[in-house]
MOPAC internal coordinates of N, CA, C and O (Angstrom, degrees):
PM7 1SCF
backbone

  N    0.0000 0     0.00 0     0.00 0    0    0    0
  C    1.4446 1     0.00 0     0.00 0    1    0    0
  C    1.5308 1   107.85 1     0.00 0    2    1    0
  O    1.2310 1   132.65 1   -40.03 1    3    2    1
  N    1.3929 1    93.17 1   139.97 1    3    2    1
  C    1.9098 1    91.62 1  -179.99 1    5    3    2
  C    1.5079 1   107.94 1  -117.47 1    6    5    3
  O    1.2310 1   122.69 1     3.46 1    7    6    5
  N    1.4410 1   112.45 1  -176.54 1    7    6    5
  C    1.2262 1   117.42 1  -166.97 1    9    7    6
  C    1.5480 1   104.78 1  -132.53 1   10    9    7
  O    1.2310 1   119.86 1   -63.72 1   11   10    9
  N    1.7221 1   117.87 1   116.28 1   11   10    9
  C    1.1211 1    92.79 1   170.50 1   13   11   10
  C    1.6200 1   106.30 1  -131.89 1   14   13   11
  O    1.2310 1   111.27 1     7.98 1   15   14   13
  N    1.3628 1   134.03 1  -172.02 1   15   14   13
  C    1.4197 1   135.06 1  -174.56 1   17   15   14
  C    1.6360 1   107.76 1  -136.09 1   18   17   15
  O    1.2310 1   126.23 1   -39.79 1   19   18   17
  N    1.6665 1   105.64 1   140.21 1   19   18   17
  C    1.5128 1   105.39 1   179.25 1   21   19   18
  C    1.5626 1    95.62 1   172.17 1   22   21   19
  O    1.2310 1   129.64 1    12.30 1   23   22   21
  N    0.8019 1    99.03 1  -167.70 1   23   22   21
  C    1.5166 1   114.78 1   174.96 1   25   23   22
  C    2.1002 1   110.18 1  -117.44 1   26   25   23
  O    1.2310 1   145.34 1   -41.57 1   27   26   25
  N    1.4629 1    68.34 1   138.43 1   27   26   25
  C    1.6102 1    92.91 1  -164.87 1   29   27   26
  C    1.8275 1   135.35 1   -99.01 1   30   29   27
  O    1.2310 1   119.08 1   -71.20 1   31   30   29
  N    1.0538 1   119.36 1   108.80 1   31   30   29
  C    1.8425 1   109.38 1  -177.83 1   33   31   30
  C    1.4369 1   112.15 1   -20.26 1   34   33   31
  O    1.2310 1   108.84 1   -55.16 1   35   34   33
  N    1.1524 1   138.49 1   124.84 1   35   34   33
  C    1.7075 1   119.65 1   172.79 1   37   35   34
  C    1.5965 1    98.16 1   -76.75 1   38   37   35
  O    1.2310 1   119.32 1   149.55 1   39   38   37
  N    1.2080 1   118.90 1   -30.45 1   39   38   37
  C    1.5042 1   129.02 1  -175.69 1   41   39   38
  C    1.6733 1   103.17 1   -58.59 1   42   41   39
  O    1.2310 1   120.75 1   111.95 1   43   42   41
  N    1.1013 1   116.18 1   -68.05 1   43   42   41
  C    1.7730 1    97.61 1   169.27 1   45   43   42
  C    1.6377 1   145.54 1   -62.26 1   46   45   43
  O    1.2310 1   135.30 1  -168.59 1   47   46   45
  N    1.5406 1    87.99 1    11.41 1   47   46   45
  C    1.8445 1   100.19 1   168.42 1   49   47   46
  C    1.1347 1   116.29 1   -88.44 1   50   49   47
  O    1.2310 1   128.89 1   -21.79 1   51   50   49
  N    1.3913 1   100.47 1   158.21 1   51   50   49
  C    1.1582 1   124.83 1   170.29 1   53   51   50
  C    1.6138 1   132.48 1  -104.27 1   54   53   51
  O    1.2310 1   115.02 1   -81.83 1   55   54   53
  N    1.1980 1   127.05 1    98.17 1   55   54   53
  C    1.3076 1   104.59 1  -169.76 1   57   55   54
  C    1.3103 1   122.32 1  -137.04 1   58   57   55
  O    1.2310 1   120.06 1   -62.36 1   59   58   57
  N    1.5404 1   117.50 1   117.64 1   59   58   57
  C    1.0036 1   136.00 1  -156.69 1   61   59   58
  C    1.6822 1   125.60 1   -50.10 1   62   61   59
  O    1.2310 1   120.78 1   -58.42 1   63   62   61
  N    1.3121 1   116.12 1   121.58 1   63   62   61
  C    1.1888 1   114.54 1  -172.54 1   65   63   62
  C    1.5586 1   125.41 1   -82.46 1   66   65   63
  O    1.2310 1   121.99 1   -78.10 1   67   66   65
  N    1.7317 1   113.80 1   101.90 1   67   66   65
  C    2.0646 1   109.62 1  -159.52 1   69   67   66
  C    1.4911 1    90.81 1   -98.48 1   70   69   67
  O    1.2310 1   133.16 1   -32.04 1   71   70   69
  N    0.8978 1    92.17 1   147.96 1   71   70   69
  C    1.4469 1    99.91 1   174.37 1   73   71   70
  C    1.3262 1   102.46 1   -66.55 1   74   73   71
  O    1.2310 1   119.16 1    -7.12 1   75   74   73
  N    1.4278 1   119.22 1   172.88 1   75   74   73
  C    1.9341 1   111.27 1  -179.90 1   77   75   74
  C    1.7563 1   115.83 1    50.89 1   78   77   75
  O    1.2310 1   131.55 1   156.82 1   79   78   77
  N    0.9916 1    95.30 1   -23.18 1   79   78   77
  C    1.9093 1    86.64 1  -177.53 1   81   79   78
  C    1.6068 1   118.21 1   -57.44 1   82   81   79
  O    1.2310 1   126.40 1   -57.31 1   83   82   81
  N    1.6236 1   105.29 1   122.69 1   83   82   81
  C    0.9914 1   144.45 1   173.48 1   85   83   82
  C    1.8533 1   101.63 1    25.02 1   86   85   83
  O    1.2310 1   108.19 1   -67.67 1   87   86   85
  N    1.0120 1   139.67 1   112.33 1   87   86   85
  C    1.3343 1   141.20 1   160.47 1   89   87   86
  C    1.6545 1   112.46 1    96.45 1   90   89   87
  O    1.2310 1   116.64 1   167.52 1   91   90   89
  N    1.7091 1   123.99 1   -12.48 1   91   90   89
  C    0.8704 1   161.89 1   129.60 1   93   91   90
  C    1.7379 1    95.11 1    41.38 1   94   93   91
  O    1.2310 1   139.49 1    77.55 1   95   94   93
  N    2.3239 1    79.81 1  -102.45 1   95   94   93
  C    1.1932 1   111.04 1  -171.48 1   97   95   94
  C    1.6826 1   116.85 1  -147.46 1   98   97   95
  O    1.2310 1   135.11 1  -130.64 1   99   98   97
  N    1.6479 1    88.36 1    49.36 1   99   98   97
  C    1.7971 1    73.35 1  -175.44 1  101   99   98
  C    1.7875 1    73.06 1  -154.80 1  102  101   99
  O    1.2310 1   121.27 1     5.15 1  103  102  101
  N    1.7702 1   115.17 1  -174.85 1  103  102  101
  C    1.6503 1   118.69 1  -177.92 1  105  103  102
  C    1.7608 1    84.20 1  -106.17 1  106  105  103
  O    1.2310 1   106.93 1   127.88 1  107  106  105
  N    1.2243 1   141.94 1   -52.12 1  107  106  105
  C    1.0944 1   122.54 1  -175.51 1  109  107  106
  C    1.8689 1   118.07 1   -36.06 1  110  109  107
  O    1.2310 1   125.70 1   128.47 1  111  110  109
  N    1.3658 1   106.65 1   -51.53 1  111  110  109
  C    1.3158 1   110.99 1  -174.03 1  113  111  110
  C    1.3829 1   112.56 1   -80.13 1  114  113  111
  O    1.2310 1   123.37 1   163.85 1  115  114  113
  N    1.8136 1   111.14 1   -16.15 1  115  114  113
  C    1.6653 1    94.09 1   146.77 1  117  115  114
  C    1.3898 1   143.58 1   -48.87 1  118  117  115
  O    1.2310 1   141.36 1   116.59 1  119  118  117
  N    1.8913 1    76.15 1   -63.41 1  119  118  117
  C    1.7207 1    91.48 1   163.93 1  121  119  118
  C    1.5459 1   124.93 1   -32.03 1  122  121  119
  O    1.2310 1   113.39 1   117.50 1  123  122  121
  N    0.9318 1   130.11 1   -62.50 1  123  122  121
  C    1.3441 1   136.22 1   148.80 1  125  123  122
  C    1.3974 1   130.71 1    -3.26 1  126  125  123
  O    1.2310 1   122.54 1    84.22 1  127  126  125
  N    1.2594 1   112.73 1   -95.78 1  127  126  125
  C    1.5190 1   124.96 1   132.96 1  129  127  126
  C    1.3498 1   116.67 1    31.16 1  130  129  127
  O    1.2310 1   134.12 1    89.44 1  131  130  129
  N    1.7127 1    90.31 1   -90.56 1  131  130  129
  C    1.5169 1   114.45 1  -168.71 1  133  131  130
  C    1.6809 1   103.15 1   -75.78 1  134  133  131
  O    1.2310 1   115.56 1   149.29 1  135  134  133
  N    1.1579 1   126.03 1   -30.71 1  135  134  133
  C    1.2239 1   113.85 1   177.74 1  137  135  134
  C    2.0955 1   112.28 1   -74.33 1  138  137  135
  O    1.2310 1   133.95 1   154.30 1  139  138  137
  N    1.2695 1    90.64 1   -25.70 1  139  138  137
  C    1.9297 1    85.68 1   170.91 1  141  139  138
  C    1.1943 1   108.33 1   -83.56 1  142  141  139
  O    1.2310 1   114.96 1   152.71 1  143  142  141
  N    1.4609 1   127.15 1   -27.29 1  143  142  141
  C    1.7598 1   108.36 1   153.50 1  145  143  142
  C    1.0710 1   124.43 1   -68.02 1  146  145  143
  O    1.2310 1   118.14 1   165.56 1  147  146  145
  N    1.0772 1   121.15 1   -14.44 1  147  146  145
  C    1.9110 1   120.83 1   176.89 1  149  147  146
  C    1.0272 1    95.84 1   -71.30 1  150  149  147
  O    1.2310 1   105.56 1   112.56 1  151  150  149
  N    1.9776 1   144.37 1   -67.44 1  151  150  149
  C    0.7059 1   142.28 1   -84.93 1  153  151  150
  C    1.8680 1    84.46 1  -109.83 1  154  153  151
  O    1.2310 1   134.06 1   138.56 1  155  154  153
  N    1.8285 1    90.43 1   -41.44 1  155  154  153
  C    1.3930 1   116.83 1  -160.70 1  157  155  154
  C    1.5838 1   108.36 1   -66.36 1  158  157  155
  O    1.2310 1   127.47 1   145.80 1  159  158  157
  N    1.6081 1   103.23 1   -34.20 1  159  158  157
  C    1.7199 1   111.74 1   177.32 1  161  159  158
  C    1.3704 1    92.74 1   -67.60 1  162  161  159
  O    1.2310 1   121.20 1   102.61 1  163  162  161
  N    1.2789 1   115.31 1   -77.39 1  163  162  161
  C    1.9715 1   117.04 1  -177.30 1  165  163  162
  C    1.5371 1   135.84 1   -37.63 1  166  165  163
  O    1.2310 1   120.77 1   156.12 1  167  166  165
  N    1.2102 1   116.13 1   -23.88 1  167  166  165
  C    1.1947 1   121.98 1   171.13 1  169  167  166
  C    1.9100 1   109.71 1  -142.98 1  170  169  167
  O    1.2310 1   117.00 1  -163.28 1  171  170  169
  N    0.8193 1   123.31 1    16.72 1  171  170  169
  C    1.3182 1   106.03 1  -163.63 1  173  171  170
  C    1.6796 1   139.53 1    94.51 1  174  173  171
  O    1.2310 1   116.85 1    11.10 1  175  174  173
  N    1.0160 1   123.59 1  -168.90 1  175  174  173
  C    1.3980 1   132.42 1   148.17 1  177  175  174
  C    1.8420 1   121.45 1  -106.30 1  178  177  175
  O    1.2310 1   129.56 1   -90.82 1  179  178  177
  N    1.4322 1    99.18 1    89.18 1  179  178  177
  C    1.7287 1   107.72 1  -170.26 1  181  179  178
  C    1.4993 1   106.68 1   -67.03 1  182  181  179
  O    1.2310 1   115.44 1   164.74 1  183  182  181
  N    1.8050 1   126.26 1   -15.26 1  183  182  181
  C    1.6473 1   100.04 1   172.92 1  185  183  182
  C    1.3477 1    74.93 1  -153.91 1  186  185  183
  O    1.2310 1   134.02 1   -34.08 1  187  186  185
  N    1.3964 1    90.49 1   145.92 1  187  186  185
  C    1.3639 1   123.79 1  -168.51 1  189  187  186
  C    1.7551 1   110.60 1   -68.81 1  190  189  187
  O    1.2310 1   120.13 1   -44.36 1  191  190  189
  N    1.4078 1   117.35 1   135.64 1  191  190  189
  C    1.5171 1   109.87 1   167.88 1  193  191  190
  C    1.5216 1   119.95 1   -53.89 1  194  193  191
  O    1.2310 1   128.34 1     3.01 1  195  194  193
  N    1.3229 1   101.54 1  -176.99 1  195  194  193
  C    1.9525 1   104.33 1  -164.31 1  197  195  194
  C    1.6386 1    79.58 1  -141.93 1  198  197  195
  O    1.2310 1   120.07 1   -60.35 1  199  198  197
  N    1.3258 1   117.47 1   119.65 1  199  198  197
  C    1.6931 1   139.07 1   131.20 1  201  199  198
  C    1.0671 1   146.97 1   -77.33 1  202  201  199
  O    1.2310 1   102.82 1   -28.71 1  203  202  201
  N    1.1977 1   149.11 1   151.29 1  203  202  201
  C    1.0335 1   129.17 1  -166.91 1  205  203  202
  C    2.3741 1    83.33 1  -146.12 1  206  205  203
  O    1.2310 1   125.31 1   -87.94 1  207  206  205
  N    1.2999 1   107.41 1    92.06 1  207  206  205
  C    1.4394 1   107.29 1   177.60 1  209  207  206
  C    1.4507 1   102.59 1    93.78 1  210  209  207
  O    1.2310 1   127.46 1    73.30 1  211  210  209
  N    1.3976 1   103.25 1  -106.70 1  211  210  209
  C    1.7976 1   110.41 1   170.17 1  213  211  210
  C    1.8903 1    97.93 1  -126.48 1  214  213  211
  O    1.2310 1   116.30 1  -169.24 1  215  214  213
  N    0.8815 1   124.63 1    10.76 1  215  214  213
  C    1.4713 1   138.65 1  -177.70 1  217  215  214
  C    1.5283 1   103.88 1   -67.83 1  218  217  215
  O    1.2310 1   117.80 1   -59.57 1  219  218  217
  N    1.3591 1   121.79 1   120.43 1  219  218  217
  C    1.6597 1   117.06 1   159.11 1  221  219  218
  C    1.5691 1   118.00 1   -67.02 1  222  221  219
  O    1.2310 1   114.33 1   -79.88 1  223  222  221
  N    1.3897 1   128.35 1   100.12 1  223  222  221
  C    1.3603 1   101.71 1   178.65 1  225  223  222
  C    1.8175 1   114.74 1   -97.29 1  226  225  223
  O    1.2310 1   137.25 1   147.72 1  227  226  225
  N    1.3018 1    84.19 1   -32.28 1  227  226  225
  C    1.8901 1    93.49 1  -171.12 1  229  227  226
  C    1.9739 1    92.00 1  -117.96 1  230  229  227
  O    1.2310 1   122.67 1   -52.07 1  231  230  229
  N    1.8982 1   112.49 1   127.93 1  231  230  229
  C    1.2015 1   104.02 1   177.38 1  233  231  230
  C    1.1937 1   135.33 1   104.16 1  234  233  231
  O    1.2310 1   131.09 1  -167.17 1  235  234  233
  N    1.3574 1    96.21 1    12.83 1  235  234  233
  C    1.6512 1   114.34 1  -179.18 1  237  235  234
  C    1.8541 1   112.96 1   -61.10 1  238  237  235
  O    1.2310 1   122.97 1   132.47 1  239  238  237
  N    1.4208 1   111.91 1   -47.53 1  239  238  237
  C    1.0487 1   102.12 1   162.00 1  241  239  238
  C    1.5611 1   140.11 1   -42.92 1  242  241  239
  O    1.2310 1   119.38 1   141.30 1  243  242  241
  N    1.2117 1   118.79 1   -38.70 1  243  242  241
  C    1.6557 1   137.04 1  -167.92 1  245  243  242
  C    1.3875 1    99.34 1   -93.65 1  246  245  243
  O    1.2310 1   113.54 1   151.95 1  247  246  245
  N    1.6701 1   129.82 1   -28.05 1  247  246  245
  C    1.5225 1   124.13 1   151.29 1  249  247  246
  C    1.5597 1   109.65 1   -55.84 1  250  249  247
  O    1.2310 1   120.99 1   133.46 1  251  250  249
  N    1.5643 1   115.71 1   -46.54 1  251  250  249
  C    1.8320 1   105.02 1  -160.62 1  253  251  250
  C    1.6451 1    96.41 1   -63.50 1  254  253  251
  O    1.2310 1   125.31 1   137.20 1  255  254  253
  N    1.6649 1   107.41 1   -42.80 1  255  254  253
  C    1.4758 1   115.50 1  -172.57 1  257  255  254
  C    1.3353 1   114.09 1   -55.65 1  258  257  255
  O    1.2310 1   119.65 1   143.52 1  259  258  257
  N    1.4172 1   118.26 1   -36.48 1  259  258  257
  C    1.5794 1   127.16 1  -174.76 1  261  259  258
  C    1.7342 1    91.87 1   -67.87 1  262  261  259
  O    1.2310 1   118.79 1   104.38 1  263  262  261
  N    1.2507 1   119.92 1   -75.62 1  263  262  261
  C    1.4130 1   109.45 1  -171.16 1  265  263  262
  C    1.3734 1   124.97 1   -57.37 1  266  265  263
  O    1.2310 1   125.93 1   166.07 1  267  266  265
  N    1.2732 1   106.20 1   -13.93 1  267  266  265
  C    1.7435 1   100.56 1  -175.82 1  269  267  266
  C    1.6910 1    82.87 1   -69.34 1  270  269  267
  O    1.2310 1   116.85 1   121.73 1  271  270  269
  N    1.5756 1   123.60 1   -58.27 1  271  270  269
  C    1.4314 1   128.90 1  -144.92 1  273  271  270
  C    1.7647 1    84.81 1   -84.13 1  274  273  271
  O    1.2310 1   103.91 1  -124.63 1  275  274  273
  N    1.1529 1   147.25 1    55.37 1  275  274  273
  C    1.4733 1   160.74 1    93.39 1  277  275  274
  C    2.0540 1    83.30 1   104.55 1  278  277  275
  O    1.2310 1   110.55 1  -156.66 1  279  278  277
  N    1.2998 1   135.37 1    23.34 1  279  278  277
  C    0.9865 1   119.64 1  -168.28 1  281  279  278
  C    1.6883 1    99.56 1   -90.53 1  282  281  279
  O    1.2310 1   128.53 1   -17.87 1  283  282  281
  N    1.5116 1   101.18 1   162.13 1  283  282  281
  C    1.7791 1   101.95 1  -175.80 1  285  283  282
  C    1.3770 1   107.64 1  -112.91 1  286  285  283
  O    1.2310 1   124.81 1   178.59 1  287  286  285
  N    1.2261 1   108.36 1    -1.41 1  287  286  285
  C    1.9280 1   107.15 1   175.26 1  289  287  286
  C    1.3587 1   103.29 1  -138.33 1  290  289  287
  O    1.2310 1   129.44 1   -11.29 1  291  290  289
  N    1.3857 1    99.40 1   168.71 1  291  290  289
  C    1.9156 1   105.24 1   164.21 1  293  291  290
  C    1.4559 1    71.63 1  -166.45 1  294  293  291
  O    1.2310 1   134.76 1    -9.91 1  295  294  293
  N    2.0046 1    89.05 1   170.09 1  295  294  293
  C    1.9005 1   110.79 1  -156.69 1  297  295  294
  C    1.3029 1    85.92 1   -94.30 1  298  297  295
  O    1.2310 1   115.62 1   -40.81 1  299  298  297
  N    1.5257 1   125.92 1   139.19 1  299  298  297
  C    1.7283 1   129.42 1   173.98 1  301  299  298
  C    1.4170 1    87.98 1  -125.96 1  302  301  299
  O    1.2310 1   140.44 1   -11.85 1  303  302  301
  N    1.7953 1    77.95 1   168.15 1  303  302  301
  C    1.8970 1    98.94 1   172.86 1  305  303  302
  C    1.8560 1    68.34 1  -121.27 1  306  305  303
  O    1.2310 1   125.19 1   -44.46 1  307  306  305
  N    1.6210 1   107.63 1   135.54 1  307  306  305
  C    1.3125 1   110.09 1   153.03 1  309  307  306
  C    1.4738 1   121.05 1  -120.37 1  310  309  307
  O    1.2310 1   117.00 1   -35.27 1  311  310  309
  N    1.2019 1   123.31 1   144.73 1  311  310  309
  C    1.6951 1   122.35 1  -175.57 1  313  311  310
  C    1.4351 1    83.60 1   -98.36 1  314  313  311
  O    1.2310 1   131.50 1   -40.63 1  315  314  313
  N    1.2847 1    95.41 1   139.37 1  315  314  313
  C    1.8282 1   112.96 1   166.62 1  317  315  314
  C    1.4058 1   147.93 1  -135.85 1  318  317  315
  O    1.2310 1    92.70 1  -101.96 1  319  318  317
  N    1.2532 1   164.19 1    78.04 1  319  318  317
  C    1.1464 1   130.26 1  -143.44 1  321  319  318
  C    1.4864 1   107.93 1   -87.67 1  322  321  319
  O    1.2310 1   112.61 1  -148.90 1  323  322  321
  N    1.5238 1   131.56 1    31.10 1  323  322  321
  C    1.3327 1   138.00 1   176.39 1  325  323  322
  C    1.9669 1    88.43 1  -114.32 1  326  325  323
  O    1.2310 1   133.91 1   -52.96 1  327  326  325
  N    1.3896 1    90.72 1   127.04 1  327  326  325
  C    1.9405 1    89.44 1   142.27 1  329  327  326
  C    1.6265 1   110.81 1   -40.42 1  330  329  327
  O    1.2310 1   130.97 1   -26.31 1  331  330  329
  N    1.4572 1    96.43 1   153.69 1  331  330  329
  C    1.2924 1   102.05 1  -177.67 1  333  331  330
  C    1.8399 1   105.84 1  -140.59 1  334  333  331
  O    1.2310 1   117.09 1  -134.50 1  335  334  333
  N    1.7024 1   123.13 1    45.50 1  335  334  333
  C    0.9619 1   143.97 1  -108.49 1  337  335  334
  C    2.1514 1    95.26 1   -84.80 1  338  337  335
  O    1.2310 1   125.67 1   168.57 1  339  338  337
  N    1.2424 1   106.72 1   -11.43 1  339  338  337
  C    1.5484 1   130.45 1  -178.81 1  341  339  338
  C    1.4441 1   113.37 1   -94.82 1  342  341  339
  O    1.2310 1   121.27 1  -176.98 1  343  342  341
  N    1.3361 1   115.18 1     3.02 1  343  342  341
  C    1.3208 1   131.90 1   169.56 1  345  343  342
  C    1.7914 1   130.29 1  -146.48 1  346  345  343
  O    1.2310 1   137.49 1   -17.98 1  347  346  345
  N    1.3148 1    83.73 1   162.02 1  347  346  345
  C    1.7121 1    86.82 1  -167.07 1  349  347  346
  C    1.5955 1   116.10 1   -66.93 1  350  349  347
  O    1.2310 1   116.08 1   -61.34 1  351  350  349
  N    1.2810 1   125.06 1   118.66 1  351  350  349
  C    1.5292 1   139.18 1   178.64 1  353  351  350
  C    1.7462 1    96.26 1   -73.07 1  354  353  351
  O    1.2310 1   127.38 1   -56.02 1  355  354  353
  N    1.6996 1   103.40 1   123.98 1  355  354  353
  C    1.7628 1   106.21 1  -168.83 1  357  355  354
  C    1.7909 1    85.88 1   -95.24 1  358  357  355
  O    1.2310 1   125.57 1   -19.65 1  359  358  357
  N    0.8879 1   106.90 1   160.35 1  359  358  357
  C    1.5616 1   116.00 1  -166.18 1  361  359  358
  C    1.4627 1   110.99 1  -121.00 1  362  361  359
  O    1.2310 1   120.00 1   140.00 1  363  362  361
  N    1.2204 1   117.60 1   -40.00 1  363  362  361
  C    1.1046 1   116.29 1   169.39 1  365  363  362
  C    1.8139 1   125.94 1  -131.28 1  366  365  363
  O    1.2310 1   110.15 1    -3.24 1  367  366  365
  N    0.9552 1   136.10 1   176.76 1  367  366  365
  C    1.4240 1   132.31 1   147.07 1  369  367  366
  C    1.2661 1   129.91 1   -39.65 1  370  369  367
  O    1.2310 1   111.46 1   122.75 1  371  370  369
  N    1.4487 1   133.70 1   -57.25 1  371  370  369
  C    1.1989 1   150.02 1  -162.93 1  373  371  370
  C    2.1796 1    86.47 1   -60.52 1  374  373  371
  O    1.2310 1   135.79 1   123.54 1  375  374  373
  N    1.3998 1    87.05 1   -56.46 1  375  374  373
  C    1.6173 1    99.20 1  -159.42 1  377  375  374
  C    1.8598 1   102.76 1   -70.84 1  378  377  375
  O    1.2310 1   123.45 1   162.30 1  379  378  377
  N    1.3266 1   110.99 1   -17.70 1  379  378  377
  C    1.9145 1   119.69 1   170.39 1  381  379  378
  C    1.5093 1    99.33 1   -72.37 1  382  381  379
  O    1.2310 1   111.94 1   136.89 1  383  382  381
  N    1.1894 1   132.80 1   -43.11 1  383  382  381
  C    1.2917 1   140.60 1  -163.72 1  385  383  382
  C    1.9375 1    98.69 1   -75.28 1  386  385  383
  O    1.2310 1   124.83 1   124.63 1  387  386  385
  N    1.2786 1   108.33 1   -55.37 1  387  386  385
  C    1.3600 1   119.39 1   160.72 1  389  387  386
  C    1.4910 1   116.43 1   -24.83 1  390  389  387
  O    1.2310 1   145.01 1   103.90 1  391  390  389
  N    0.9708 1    68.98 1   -76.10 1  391  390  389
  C    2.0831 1    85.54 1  -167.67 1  393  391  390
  C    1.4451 1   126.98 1   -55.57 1  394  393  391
  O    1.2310 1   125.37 1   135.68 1  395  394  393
  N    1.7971 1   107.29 1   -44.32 1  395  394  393
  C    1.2080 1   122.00 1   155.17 1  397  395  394
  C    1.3538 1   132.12 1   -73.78 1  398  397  395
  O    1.2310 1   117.89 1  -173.61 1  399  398  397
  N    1.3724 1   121.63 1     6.39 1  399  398  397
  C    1.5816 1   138.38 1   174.03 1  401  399  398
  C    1.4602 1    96.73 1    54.45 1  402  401  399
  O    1.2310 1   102.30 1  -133.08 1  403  402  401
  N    1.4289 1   149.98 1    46.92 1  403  402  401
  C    1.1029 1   146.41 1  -159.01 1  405  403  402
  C    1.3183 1    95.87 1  -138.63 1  406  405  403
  O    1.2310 1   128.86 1   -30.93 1  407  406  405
  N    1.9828 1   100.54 1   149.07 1  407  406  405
  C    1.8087 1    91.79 1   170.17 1  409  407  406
  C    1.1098 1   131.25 1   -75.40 1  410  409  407
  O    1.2310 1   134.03 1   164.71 1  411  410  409
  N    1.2552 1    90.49 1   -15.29 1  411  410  409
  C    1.9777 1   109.15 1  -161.83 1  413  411  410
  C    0.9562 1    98.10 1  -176.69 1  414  413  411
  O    1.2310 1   116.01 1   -48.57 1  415  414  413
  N    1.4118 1   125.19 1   131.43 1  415  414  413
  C    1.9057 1   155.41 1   140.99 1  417  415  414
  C    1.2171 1   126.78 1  -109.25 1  418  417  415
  O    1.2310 1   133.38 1   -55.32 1  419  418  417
  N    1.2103 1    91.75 1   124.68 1  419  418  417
  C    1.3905 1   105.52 1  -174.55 1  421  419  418
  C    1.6497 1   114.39 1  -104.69 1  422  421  419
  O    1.2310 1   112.18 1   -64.71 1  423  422  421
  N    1.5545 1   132.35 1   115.29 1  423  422  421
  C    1.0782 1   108.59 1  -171.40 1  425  423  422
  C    1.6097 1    85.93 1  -127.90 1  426  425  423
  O    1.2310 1   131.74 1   -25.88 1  427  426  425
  N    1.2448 1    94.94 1   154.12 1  427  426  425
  C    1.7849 1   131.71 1   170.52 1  429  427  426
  C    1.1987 1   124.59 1  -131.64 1  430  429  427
  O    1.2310 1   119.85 1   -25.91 1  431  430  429
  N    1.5938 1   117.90 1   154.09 1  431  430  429
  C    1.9468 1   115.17 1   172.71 1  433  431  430
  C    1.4009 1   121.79 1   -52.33 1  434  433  431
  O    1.2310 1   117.56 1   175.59 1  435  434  433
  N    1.5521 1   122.24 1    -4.41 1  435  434  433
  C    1.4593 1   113.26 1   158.41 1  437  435  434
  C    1.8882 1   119.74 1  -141.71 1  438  437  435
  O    1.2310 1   133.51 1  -152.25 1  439  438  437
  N    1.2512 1    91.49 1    27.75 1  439  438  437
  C    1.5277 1    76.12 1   167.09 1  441  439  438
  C    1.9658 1    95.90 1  -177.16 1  442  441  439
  O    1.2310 1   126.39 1   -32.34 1  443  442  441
  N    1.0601 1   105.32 1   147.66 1  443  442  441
  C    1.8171 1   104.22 1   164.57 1  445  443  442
  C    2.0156 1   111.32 1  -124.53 1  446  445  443
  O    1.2310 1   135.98 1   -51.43 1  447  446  445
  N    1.1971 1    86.67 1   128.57 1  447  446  445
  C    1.7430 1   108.37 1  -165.83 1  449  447  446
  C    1.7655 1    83.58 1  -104.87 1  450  449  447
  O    1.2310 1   138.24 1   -33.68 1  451  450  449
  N    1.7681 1    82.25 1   146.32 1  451  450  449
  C    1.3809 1    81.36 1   167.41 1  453  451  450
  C    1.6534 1    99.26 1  -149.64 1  454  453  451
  O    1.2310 1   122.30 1    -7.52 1  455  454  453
  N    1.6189 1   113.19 1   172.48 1  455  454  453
  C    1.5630 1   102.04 1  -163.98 1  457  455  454
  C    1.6762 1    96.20 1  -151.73 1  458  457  455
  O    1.2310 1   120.10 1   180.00 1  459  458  457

């Protein structure tokens, strides 16, 4: 699996539906919500979502926020085992850590943690 960085279709994701997730079914996780659309209209998207294929794994919020706020991309790191020939191939770690503004990621065959 490779790693590459760019900005991404929101239309070809996938993103998994949790029960309880964030704005769901409670006002706290509204609250929420509305503050990653605030945040997302006011400044942007400051770190990029995490995929795994077309899978949302890291960032589900800043996708619901991106589509509520009608946008058609946001910047991803996607893991792939397809070329991804319209985007940037990350080469190393140092430069994954880069890209994803993260201290550390950890990725595995079923899940990517990040810290």
């Amino acid at each position: 699996m490779k790693a590459y960085f760019g900005e991404i279709d929101l239309n070809f994701l996938e993103l998994p539906v949790i029960n309880g997730y964030p704005g769901k079914f409670n006002e706290q996780g509204r609250q929420y919500f509305l503050n990653t659309v605030n945040s997302v209209k006011g400044v942007g998207v400051l770190k990029p979502i995490i995929v795994r294929e077309n899978v949302v794994m890291v960032g589900g919020a800043r996708v619901r926020a991106a589509k509520y706020l009608g946008l058609k991309t946001l910047p991803a790191i996607i893991f792939s085992k397809i070329p991804k020939p319209n985007l940037h191939k990350i080469k190393s770690y140092d430069e994954l850590l880069k890209k994803s503004r993260l201290s550390r990621l950890i990725v595995t065959d079923k899940i990517v943690v990040h810290k």
